[in-house]
Steps between C-alpha positions, in 0.01 A plus 500: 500500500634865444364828652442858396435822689252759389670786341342805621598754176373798743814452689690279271525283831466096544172471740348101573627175378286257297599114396460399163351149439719197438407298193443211692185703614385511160328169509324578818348840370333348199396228663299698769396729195290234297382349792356797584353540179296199536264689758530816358362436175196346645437803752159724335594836297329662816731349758806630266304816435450560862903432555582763264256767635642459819880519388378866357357570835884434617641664295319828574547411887880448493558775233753678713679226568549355220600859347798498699635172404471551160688863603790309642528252263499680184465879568166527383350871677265439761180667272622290182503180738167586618349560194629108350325373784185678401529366176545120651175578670327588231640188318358256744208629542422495130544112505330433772171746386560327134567145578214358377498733220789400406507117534155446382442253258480557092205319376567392107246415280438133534618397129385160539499466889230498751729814670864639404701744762809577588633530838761737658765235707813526691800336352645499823849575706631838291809658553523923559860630458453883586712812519553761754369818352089478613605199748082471586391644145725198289376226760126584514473533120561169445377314837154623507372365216677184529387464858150563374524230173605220794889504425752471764836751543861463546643819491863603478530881536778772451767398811478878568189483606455230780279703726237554234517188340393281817204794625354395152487142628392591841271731427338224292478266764379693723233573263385160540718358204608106603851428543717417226246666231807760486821426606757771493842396442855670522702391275747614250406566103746204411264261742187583238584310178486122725104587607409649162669160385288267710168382429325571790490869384222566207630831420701819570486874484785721579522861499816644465849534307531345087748293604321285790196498243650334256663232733151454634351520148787194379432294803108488483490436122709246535291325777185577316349727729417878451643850598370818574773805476515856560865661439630801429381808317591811296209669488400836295325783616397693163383872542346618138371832602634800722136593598568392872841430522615606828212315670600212237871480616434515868328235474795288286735567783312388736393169358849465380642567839268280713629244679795655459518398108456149601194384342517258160192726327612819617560805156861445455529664188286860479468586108392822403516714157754723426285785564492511831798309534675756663287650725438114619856454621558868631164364736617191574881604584320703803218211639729216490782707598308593794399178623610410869658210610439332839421216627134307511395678852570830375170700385656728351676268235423481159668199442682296728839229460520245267441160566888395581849680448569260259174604281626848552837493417414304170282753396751769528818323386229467123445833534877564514562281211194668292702821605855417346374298208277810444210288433279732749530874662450518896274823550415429853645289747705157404671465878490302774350707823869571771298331803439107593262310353344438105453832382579649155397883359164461314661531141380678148676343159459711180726355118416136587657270215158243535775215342747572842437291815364818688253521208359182435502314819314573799568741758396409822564785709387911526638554154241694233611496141381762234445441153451725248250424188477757206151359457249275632545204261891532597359485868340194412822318370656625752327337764455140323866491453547272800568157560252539776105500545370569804305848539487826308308800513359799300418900623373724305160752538370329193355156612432353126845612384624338834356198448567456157835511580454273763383172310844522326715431765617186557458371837266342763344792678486865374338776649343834365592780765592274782797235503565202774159462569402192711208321642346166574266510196740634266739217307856541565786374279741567202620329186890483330758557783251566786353178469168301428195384682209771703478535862209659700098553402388161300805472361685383837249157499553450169876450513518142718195347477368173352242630278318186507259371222210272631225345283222358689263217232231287517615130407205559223675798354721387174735844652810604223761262307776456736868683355837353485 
């Protein structure tokens, strides 16, 4: 077995120790796992709806709490945390108001049957591999509407966030959830490619970087089992019209900077025509470069550390490079903050070469890019030149011009005057680099599941010729 300490990036300090699992423990884990499904499956959608009402009802009571874990695991500020728990509310609520919505039968016409459905089924033990950046957000995404189809849940989370990971199994339990329906597990990212591996587990979804999703892609296809991934993102922001630009680019920076830049779907790449180009980054040099720094208790902060020193100093030894290659101009910021701790100078990039690494890979940090377009079909091009596909959105005073422009990108959500929008009924996931498969709203049941044909005939009835 081998240990790791929380890493407070407030402080850059070592806090609590943890112990990994030992892959002798493995076995145990799924075992208790699809024993547990057995029962599970069988419980009513009411007894599962109930479960999830009352994890909501948790959530809301321990919201404090759990706002400061997240705080000194991963920097998050204290109204940002607050907020993602609000949102994991909402989330498990929805299930539980929609369950039978949701799992209800499809009646088919009979086509030679007495009565043709399909049924909504659990496949059984799934695997969750999640990252630290929404630590409740990531988890509850993908566990309540597995919880609700009848699945059981082993889930490995980010090692930074140890705190958070176990309140989301305690705080199901003590919603009434049986043992070993979810079983958290510490364990290193080297640990996950043995359980995706072995039958026991039907299926997998991780959230987080390209590279674990294809290792976790390669592994389940090869075992015959499917995947679910959201990964990175290089979002665009277009702005087609000057009408209402300053309200326009307050709100890019502060979508941008949320979470400290540390959110997959946030605008990374603001695009805006050459008219107002300008006057755009003359703006922007003075919000972003106004920004404070501090850490997640701090009211006053706009944005807070990042989620290690390691993430930070990565981000600013690419800026560096971007800086002598001359691949991108630094207008704002680019340094690491003089006191302990993760924090780096929310950062504005102007002359991006979209071919250099700063350019076409993702930034995951409180650094805005600016493109300039000389028109809007450039904008367009512009912002589908990317490997990725995960969000995108389009401003502009004119709302059919807007959304013209907006069924051209190329992506799996885009917004018209709003960007990173999330909810339980709304379908989240991206296509290309970010990854396949939905999560939340219908689409979360409809991901594992057994859709299950059953024809019900009368000996008497001659029924359909049988297919090879």
């Amino acid at each position: 077995m081998s240990t790791f300490a929380l890493q407070n990036p407030n402080t850059g300090t070592s806090e609590e120790e943890f112990t990994r699992i030992d892959d002798s423990e493995r076995d145990g884990i799924l075992e208790r796992s699809t024993e547990a499904f057995k029962s599970w499956r069988q419980t009513t959608i009411d007894e599962r709806a109930a479960i999830l009402n009352r994890t909501a009802d948790i959530y809301e009571e321990q919201a404090d709490q759990l706002a400061e874990h997240i705080g000194r695991e991963m920097g998050k500020l204290t109204r940002w945390a607050k907020a993602e728990v609000q949102i994991v509310v909402d989330i498990y609520r929805w299930y539980a108001e929609h369950a039978h919505e949701l799992l209800a039968d499809e009646h088919l016409p009979a086509q030679g049957a007495d009565h043709t459905f399909v049924r909504k089924e659990p496949l059984g033990p799934l695997l969750g591999v999640m990252p630290w950046n929404f630590p409740y957000y990531q988890v509850a995404r993908f566990a309540a509407p597995n919880l609700l189809l009848g699945n059981t849940i082993v889930l490995k989370h980010a090692s930074i966030c140890p705190l958070s990971s176990q309140a989301c199994q305690d705080i199901l339990e003590q919603a009434g959830l049986p043992e070993d329906v979810y079983i958290n597990v510490y364990a290193s990212g080297s640990q996950m490619d043995d359980f995706v591996a072995d039958s026991r587990i039907k299926g997998v979804s991780l959230t987080g970087s390209e590279g674990a999703g294809s290792a976790v892609a390669k592994t389940a296809g090869e075992n015959y089992k499917k995947s679910v991934l959201e990964l990175g993102g290089n979002d665009p922001f277009l702005v087609i019209d000057d009408e209402n630009l300053q309200w326009v680019l307050d709100q890019f920076a502060l979508i941008r900077m949320y979470n400290t830049g540390q959110a997959c779907n946030a605008p990374k790449r603001l695009i805006v025509l050459e008219d107002f180009y300008d006057r755009t980054v003359e703006y922007l040099e003075k919000v972003i470069g106004d920004m404070k720094v501090g850490p997640y208790n701090d009211e006053d902060a706009a944005i807070g550390p990042l989620s290690s020193i390691e993430a930070r100093d990565e981000i600013v030894e690419r800026l560096d490079k971007a800086k002598e290659e001359g691949t991108a101009t630094i207008r704002v910021g680019g340094n690491k903050v003089d006191r302990d701790g993760a924090y780096m100078e929310p950062t504005l990039l102007t002359n991006v070469d979209p071919n250099a690494d700063i350019g076409c890979n993702e930034i995951f940090g409180p650094v805005a890019v600016i493109y300039k377009a000389k028109d809007v079909n450039e904008a367009i091009e512009i912002a589908n030149n990317s490997d990725y596909g995960l969000s995108s959105s389009v401003w502009s005073t004119d709302i059919e011009a807007a959304t013209k422009v907006a069924t051209q990108l190329q992506d799996g959500m885009t917004f018209v005057n709003e960007h990173a929008v999330t909810g339980a009924g709304l379908p989240f996931g991206g296509i290309n680099r970010s990854g396949y498969g939905r999560e939340l709203a219908r689409w979360g049941v409809g991901e594992f599941v057994n859709e299950h044909l059953y024809r019900v005939s009368d000996q008497s009835s001659p029924g359909l010729s049988p297919a090879s």
